[in-house]
C-alpha positions, 0 to 999 in steps of 0.5 A, a space after each residue: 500500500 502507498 500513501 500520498 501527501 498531506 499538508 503539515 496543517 491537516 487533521 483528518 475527521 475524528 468518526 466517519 459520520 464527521 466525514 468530509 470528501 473535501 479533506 479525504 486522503 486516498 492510498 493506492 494498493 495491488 488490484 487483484 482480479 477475481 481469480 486472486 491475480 494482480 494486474 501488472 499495470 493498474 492499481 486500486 485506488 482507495 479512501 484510507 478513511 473509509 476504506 472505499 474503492 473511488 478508482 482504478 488507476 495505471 501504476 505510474 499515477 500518483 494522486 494529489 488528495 483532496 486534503 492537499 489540494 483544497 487544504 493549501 488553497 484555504 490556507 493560501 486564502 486566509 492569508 490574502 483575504 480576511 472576510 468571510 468564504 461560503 463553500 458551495 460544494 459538489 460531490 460527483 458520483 452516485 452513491 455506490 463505491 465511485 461517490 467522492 471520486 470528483 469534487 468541486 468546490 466553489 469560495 464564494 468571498 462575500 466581503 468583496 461585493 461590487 454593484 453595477 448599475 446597468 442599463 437605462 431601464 428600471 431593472 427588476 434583478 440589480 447586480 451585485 458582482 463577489 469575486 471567487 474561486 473555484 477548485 476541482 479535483 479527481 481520483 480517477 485520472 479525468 481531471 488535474 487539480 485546479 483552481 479558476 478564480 471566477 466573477 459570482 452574480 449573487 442575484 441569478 448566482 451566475 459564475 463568470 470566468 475569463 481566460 486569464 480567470 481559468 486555472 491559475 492552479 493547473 496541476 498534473 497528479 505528482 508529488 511536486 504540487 506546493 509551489 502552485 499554492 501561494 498568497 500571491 497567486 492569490 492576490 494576483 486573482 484577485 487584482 484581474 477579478 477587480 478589472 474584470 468587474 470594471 469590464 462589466 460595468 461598461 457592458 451592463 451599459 451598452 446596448 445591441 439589437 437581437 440580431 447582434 445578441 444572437 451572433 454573438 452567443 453563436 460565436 460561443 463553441 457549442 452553440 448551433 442553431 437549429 436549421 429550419 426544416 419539416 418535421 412529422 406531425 407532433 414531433 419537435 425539433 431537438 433542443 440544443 444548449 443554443 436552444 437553451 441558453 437564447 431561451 434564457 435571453 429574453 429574461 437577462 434582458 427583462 432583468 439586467 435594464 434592456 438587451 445588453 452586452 451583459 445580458 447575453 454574457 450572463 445568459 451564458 455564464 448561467 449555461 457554464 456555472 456548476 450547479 447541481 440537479 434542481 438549480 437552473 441549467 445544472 452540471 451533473 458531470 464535472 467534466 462537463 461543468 469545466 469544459 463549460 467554463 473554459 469554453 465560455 471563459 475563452 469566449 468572453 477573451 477573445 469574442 466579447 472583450 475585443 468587441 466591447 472594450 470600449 474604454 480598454 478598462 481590462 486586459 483578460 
């Protein structure tokens, strides 16, 4: 059996019932086949609290736990930001063996709220924008430990993220990991978040007709239009995540003063914010939640920024 890294400040919960898959550590051990044979190149990868199977990995893998990854980022973050952090956790799998072996968490740092006026029109959902990250890991091999510093719209609970926002933290499951987790890293998020949000005040402010508001959101990878064709009687075209995402732009519009750059911006952040079942367009599968994000991420970069940097406020 091999063990993993832990941080000099971890404390593993004392019963299981005060189990936390966000501060678990995992080993790695033979993987025998039912017949009592070992695999040469594969092995089990295990809870050593719970003692519970999440994976089967190839021999050269070496996990980053959870107790690592998220442990240094909330001591990285006491140290830069002082006001209070809510955790919005997701836990993927269901609820067999595999159940922790994908996690998210997002650090909502609610003392750093900024307020956008937006549009011309009385708007019935004002905008407060809070800064925070959001950190993913993996024990299956699906995904490298990460962290995105992301901008939280507290009225719809949108998470908008630009490309220089996406994993500041993007590290392969090795030994060497500490050097990615630092105040300055940070500090430095924190710095982008702020122009980023200045960005937004000037989009929340400048108008585009329909035609504009759908080219635009076209441009976004994944977005595809259904082409007009005959269908047979009482059968429906397919919905498609353009589908989806235009169908929410009407009421961003409604909401945030008027057809906006920054409507069309929330209705797609709205598309991309990890949530789980029951919370809007939700992101059941954390692979897919992060190919949102960086899609939309490299969106906002290099389709809407260059468009609508009016004033060059911000540089993502």
């Amino acid at each position: 059996m091999r063990t993993y890294d832990t941080p000099t400040f971890y404390s593993p919960s004392d019963t299981l019932e005060e189990y936390d898959p966000f501060n678990s550590t995992v080993g790695t051990r033979p993987l025998e086949t039912v017949r009592g044979n070992v695999c040469d190149n594969y092995q089990e990868l295990f809870d050593l609290q719970t003692n519970k199977t999440l994976s089967v990995v190839s021999k050269t893998y070496t996990p980053i736990n959870n107790a690592w990854l998220y442990g240094h980022i909330e001591n990285a973050l006491s140290k830069a930001y002082s006001g209070p952090v809510k955790k919005i956790d997701h836990v993927y799998g269901g609820e067999g063996m595999h159940r922790g072996a994908r996690t998210a968490r997002r650090y909502v740092l609610s003392d750093l709220k900024y307020d956008v006026a937006q549009g011309t029109r009385n708007t019935t959902c004002p905008t407060t924008i809070t800064p925070e990250i959001w950190a993913f890991n993996s024990y299956d091999g699906t995904q490298r430990a990460r962290a995105s510093f992301s901008l939280f719209d507290i009225a719809c609970e949108n998470g908008l993220a630009t490309k220089d926002m996406v994993n500041f933290i993007n590290v392969r499951h090795t030994k060497n990991a500490s050097s990615y987790f630092s105040p300055e890293i940070i500090e430095q998020g924190l710095d982008v978040a702020k122009r980023q949000i200045d960005l937004i005040r000037s989009w929340a402010n400048t108008e585009i007709d329909y035609a504009t508001a759908k080219d635009l959101l076209l441009a976004l990878k994944g977005m595809n239009e259904n082409k007009p064709k005959a269908f047979p009687v009482g059968r429906k075209p397919r919905e498609t995540s353009f589908d989806r995402v235009w169908d929410s732009v009407g009421s961003e519009a409604h909401n945030r003063g008027g057809m906006t750059v920054w409507a069309i911006v929330s209705a797609a952040t709205n598309y991309s914010t990890l949530r789980q079942a029951g919370g809007g367009m939700h992101t059941a599968s954390l692979d897919v939640g992060v190919d949102r994000q960086e899609s939309v991420a490299n969106w906002i970069t290099n389709v809407v920024t260059p468009q609508y940097n009016q004033h060059n406020q911000a540089t993502v």
